[in-house]
SEKOLMI-641445 format. One record per residue: residue number from 1; residue in one letter; chain; x, y, z of N, C-alpha, C, O in turn. Coordinates in Angstrom, 2 decimals, decimal comma. Atoms other than C-alpha are relative to their C-alpha. Layout:
BEGIN
<nr=NUM | rest=a | kette=A | n.c1=X | n.c2=Y | n.c3=Z | ca.c1=X | ca.c2=Y | ca.c3=Z | c.c1=X | c.c2=Y | c.c3=Z | o.c1=X | o.c2=Y | o.c3=Z> $
...
# end
This chain:
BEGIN
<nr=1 | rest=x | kette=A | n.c1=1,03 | n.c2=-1,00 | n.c3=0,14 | ca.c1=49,55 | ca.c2=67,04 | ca.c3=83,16 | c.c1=0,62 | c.c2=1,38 | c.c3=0,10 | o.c1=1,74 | o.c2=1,42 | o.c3=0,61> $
<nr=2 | rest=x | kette=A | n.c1=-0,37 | n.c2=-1,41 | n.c3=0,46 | ca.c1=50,10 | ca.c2=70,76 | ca.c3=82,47 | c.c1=-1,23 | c.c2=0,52 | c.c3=0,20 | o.c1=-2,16 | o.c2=-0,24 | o.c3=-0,08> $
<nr=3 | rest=x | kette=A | n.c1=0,90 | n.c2=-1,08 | n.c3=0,36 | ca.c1=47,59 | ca.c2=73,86 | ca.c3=82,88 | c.c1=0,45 | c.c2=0,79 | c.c3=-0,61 | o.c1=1,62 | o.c2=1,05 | o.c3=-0,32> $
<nr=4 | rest=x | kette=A | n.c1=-0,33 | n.c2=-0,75 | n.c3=0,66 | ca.c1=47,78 | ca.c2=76,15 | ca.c3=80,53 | c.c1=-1,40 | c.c2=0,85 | c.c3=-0,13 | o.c1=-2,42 | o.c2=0,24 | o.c3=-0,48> $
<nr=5 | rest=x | kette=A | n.c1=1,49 | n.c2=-0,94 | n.c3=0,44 | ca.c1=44,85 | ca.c2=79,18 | ca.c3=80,20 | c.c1=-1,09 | c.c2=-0,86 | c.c3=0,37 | o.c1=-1,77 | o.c2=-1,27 | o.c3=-0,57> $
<nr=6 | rest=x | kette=A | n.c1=0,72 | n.c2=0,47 | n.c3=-0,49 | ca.c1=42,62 | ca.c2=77,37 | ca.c3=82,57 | c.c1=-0,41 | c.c2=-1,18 | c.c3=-0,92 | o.c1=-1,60 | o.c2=-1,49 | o.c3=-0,98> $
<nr=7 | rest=x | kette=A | n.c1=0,33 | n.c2=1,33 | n.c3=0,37 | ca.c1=42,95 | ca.c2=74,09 | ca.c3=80,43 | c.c1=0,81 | c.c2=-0,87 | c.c3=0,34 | o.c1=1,89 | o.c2=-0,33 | o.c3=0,56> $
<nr=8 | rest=x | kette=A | n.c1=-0,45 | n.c2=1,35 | n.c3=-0,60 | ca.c1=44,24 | ca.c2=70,80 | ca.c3=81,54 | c.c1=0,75 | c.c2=-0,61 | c.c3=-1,28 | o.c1=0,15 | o.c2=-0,82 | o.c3=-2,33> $
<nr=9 | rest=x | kette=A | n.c1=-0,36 | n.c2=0,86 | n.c3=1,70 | ca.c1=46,52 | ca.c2=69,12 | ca.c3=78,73 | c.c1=0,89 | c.c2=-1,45 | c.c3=0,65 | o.c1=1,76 | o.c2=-1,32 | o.c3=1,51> $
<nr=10 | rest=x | kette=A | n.c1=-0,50 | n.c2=0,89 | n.c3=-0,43 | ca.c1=47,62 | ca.c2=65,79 | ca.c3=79,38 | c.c1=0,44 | c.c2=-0,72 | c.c3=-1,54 | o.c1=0,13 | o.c2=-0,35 | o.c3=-2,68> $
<nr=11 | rest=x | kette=A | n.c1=0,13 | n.c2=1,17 | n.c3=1,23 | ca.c1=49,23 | ca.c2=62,09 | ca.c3=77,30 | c.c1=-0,75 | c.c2=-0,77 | c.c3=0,12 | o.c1=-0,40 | o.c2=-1,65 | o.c3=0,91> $
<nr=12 | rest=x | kette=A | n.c1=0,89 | n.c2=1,16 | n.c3=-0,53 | ca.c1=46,04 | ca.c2=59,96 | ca.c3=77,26 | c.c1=1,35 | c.c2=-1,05 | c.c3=-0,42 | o.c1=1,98 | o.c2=-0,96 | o.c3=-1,48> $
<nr=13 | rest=x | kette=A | n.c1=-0,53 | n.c2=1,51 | n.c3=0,49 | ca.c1=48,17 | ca.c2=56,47 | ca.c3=77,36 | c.c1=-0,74 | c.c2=-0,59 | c.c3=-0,09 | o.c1=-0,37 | o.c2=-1,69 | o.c3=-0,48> $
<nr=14 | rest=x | kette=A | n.c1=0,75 | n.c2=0,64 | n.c3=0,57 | ca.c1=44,57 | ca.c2=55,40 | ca.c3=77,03 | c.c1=-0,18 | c.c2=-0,28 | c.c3=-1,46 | o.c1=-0,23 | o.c2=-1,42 | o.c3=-1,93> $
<nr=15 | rest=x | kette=A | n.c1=-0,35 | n.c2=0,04 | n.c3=1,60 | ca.c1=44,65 | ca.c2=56,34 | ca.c3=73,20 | c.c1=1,04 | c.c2=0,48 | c.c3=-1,34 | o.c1=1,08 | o.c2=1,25 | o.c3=-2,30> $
<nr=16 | rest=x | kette=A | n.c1=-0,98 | n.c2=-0,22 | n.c3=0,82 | ca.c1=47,59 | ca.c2=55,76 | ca.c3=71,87 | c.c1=1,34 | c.c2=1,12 | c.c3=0,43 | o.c1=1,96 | o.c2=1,56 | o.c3=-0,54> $
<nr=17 | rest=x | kette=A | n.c1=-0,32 | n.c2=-1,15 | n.c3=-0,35 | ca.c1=49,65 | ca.c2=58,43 | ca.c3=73,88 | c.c1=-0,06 | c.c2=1,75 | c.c3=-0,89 | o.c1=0,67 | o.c2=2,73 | o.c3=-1,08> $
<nr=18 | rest=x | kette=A | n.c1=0,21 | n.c2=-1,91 | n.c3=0,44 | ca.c1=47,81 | ca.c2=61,53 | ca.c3=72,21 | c.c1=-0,52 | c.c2=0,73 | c.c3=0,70 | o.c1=-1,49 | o.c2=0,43 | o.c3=1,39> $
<nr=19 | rest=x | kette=A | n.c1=0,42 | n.c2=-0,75 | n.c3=-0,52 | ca.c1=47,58 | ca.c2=64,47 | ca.c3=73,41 | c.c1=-1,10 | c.c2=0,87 | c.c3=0,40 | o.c1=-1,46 | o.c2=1,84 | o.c3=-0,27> $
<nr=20 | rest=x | kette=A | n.c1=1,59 | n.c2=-0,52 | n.c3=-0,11 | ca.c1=44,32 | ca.c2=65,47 | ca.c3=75,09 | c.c1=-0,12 | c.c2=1,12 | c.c3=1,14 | o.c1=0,81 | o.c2=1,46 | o.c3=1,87> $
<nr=21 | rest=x | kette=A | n.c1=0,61 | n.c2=-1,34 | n.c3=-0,23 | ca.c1=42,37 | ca.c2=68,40 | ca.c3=76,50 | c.c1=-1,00 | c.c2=-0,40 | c.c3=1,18 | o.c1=-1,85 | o.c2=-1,27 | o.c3=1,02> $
<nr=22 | rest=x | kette=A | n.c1=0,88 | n.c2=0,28 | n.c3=-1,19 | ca.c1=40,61 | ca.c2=68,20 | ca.c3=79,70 | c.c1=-0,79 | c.c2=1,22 | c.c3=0,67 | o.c1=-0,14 | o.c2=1,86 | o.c3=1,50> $
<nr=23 | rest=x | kette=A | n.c1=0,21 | n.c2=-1,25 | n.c3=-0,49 | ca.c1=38,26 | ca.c2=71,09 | ca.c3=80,59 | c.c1=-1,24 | c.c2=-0,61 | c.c3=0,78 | o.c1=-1,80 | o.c2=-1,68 | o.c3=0,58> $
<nr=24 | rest=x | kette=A | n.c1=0,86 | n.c2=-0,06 | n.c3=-1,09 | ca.c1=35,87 | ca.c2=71,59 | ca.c3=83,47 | c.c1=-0,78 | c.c2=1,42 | c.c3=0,29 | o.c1=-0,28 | o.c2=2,49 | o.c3=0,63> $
<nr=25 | rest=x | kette=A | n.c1=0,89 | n.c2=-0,86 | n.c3=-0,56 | ca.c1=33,16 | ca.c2=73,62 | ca.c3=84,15 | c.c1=-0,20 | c.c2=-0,07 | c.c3=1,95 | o.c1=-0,31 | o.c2=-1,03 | o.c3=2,71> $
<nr=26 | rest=x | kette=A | n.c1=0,32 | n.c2=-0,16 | n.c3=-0,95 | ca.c1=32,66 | ca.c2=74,70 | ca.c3=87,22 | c.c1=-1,54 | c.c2=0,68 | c.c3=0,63 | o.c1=-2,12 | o.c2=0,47 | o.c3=1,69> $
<nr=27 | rest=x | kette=A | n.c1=1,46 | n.c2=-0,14 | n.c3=-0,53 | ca.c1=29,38 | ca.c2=76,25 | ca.c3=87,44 | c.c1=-1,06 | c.c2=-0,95 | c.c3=0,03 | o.c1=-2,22 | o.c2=-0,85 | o.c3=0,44> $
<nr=28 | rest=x | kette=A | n.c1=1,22 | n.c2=0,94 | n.c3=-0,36 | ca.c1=27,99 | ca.c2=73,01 | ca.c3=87,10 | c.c1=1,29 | c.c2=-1,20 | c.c3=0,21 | o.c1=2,48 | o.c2=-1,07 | o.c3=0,48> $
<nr=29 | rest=x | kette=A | n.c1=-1,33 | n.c2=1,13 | n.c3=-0,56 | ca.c1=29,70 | ca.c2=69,41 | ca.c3=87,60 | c.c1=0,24 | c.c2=-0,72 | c.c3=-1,24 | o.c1=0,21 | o.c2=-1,95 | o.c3=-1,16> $
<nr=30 | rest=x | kette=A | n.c1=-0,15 | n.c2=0,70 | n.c3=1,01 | ca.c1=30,38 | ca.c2=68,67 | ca.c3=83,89 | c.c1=1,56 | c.c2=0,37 | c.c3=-0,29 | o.c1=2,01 | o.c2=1,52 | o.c3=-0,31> $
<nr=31 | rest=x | kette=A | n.c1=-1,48 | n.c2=-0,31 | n.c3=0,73 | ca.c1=34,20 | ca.c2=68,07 | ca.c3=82,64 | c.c1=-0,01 | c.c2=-1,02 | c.c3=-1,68 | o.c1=-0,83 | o.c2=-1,89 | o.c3=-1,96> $
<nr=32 | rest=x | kette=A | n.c1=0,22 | n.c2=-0,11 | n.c3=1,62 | ca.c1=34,71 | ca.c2=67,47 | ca.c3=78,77 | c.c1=1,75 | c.c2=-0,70 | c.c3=-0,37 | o.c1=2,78 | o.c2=-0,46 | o.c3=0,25> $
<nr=33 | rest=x | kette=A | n.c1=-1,69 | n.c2=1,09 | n.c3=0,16 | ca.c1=38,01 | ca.c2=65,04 | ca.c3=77,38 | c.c1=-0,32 | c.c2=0,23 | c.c3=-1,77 | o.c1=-1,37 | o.c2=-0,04 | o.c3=-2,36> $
<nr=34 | rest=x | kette=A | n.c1=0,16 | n.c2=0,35 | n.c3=1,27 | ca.c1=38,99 | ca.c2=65,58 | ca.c3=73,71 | c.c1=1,07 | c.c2=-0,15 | c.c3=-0,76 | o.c1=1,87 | o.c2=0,58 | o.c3=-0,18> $
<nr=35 | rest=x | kette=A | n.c1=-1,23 | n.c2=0,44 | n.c3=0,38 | ca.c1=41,78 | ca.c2=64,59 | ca.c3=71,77 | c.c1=0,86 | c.c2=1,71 | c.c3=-0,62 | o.c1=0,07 | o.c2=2,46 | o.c3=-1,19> $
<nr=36 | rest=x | kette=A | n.c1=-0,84 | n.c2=-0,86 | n.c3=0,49 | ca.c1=44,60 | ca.c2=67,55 | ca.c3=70,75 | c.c1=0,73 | c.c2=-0,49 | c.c3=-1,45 | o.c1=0,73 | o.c2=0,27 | o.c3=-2,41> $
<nr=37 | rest=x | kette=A | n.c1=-0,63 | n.c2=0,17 | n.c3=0,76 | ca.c1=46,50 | ca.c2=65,71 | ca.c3=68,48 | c.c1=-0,26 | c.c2=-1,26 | c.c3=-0,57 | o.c1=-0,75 | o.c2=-2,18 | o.c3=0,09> $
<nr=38 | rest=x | kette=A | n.c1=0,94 | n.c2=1,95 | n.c3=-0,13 | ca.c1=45,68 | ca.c2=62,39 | ca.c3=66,47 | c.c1=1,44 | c.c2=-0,81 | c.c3=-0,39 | o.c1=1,43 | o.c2=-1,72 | o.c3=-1,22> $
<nr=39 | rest=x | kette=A | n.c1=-0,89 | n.c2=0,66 | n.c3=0,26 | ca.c1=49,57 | ca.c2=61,47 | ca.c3=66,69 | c.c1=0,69 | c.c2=-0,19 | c.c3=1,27 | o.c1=0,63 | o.c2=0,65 | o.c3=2,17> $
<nr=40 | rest=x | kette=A | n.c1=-0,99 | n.c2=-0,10 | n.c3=-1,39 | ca.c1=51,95 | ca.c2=60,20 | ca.c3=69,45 | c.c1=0,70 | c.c2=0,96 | c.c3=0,12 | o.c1=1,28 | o.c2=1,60 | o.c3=-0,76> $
<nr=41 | rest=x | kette=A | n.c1=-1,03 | n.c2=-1,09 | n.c3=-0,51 | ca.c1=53,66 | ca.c2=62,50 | ca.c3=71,85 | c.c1=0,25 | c.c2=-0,41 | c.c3=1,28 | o.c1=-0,46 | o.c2=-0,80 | o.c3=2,21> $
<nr=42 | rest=x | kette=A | n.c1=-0,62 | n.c2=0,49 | n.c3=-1,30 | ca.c1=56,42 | ca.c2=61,91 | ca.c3=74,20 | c.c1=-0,03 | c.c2=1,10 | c.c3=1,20 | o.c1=-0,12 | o.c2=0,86 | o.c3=2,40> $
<nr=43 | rest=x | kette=A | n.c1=-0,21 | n.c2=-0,67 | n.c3=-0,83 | ca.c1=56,71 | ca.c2=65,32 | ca.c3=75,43 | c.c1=-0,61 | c.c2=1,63 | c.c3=-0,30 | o.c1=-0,93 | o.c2=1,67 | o.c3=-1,49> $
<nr=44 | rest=x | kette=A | n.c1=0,97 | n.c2=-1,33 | n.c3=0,33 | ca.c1=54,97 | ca.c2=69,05 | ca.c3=75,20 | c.c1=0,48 | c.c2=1,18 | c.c3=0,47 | o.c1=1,45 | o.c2=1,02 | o.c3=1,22> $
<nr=45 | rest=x | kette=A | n.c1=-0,36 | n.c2=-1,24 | n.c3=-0,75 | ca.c1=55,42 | ca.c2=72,82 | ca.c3=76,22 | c.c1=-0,81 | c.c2=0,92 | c.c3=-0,82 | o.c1=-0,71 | o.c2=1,29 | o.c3=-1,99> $
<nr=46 | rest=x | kette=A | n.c1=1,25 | n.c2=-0,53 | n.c3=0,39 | ca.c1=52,33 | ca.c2=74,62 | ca.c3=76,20 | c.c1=0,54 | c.c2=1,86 | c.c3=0,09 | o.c1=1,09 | o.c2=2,35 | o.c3=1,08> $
<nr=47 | rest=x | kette=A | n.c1=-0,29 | n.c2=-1,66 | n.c3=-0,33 | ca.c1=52,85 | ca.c2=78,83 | ca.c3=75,45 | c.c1=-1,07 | c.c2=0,73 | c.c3=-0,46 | o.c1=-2,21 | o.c2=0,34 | o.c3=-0,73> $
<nr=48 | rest=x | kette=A | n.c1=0,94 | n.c2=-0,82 | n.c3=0,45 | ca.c1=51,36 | ca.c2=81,60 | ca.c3=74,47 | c.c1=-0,39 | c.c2=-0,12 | c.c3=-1,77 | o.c1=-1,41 | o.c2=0,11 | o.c3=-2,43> $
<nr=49 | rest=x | kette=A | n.c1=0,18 | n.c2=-0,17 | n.c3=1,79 | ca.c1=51,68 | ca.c2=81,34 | ca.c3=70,71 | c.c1=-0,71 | c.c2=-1,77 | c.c3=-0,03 | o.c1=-1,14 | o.c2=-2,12 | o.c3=-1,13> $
<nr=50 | rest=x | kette=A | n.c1=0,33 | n.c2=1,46 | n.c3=0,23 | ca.c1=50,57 | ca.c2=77,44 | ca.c3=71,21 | c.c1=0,74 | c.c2=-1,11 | c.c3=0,74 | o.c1=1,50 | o.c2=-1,04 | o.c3=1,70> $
<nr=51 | rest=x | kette=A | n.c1=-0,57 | n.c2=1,22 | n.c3=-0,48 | ca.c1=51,51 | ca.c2=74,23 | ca.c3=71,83 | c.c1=1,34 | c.c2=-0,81 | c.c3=-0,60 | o.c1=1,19 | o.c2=-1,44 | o.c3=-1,65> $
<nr=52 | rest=x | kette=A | n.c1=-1,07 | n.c2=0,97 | n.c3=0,85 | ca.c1=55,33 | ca.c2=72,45 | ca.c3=71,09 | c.c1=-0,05 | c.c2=-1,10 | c.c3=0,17 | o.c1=-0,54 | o.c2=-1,53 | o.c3=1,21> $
<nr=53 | rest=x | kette=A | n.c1=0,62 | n.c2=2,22 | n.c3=-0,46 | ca.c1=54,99 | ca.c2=68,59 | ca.c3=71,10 | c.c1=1,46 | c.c2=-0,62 | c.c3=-1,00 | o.c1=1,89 | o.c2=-0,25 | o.c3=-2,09> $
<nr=54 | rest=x | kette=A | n.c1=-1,03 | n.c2=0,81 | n.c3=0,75 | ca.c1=58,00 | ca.c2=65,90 | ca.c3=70,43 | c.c1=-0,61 | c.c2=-0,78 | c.c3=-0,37 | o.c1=-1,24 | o.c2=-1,31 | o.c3=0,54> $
<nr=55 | rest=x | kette=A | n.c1=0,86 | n.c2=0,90 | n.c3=0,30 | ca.c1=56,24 | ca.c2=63,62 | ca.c3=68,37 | c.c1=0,83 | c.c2=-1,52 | c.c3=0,79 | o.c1=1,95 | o.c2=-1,53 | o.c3=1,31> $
<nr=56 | rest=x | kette=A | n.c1=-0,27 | n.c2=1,77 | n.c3=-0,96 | ca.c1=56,57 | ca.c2=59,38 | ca.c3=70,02 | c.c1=0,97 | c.c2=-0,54 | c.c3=-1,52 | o.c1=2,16 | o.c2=-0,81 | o.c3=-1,41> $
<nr=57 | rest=x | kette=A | n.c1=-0,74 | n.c2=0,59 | n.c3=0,79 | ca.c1=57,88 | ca.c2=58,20 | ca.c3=67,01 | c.c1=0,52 | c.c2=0,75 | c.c3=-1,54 | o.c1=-0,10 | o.c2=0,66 | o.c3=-2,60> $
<nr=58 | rest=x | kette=A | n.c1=-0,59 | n.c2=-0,68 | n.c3=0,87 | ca.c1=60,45 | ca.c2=60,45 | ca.c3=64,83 | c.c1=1,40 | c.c2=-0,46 | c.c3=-0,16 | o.c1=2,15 | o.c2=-0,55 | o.c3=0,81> $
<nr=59 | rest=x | kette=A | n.c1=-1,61 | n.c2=-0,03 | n.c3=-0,05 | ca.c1=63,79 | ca.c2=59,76 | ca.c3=63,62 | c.c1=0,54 | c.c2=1,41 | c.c3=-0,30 | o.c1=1,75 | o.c2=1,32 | o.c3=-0,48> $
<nr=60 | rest=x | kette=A | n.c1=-1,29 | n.c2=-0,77 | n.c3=-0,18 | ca.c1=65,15 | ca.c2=63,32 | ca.c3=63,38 | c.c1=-0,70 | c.c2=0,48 | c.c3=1,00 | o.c1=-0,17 | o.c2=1,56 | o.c3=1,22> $
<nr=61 | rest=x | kette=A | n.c1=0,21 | n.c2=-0,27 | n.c3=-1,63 | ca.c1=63,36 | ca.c2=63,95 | ca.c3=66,76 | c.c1=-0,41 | c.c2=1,61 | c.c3=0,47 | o.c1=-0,11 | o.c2=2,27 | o.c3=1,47> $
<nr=62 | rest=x | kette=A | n.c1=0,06 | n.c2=-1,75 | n.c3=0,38 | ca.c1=62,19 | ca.c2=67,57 | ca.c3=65,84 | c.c1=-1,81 | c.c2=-0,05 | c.c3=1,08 | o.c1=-2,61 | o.c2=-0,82 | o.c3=1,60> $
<nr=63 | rest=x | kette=A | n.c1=1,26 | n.c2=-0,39 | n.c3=-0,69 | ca.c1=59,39 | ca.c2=69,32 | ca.c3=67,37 | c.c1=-1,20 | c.c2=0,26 | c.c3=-0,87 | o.c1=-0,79 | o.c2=0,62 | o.c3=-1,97> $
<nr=64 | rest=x | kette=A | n.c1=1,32 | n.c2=-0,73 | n.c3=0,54 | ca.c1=55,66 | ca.c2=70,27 | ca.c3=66,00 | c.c1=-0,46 | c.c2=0,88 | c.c3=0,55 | o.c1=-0,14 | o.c2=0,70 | o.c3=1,73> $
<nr=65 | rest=x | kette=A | n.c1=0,95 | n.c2=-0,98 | n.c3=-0,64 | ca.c1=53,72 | ca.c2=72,96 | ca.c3=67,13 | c.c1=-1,71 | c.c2=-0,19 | c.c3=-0,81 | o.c1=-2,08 | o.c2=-0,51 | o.c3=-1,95> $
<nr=66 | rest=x | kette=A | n.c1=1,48 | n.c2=0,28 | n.c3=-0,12 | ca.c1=49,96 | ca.c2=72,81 | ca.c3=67,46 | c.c1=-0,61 | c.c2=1,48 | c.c3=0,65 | o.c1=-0,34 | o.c2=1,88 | o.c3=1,78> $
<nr=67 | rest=x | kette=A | n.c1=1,18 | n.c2=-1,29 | n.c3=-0,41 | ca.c1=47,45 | ca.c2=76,18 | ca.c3=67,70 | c.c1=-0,61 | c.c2=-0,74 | c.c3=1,15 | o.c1=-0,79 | o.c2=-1,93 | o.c3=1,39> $
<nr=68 | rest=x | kette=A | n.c1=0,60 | n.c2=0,01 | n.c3=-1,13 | ca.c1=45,96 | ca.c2=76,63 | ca.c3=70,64 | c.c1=-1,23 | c.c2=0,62 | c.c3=-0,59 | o.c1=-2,20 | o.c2=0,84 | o.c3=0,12> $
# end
């Protein structure tokens, strides 16, 4: 898990290890789960310009980036 700009980013290994979004309200008691990416990822580094992600299964092992 990672915070990044008061969001939660995790690897669901529930589906498929993609990368999902976990936000929470606090003025009431509702939190919200939604998928980031609809491909495997082994590993991430959340910035200002966005998100870098190693995809799970690449042979030249390169990175993606994903908008925030």
């Amino acid at each position: 898990m990672k915070i990044f700009n008061g969001t939660i980013y995790f690897i669901n290994v529930s589906n498929n290890r993609h990368l999902s979004k976990m936000t929470v309200d606090l003025t009431t008691p509702k939190v919200s789960f939604a998928d980031f990416s609809d491909y495997e990822i082994n590993e991430y580094y959340p910035t200002s310009k966005g998100i870098f992600a190693r995809k799970g299964v690449n042979v030249d092992n390169s990175y993606i980036y994903l908008p925030i």
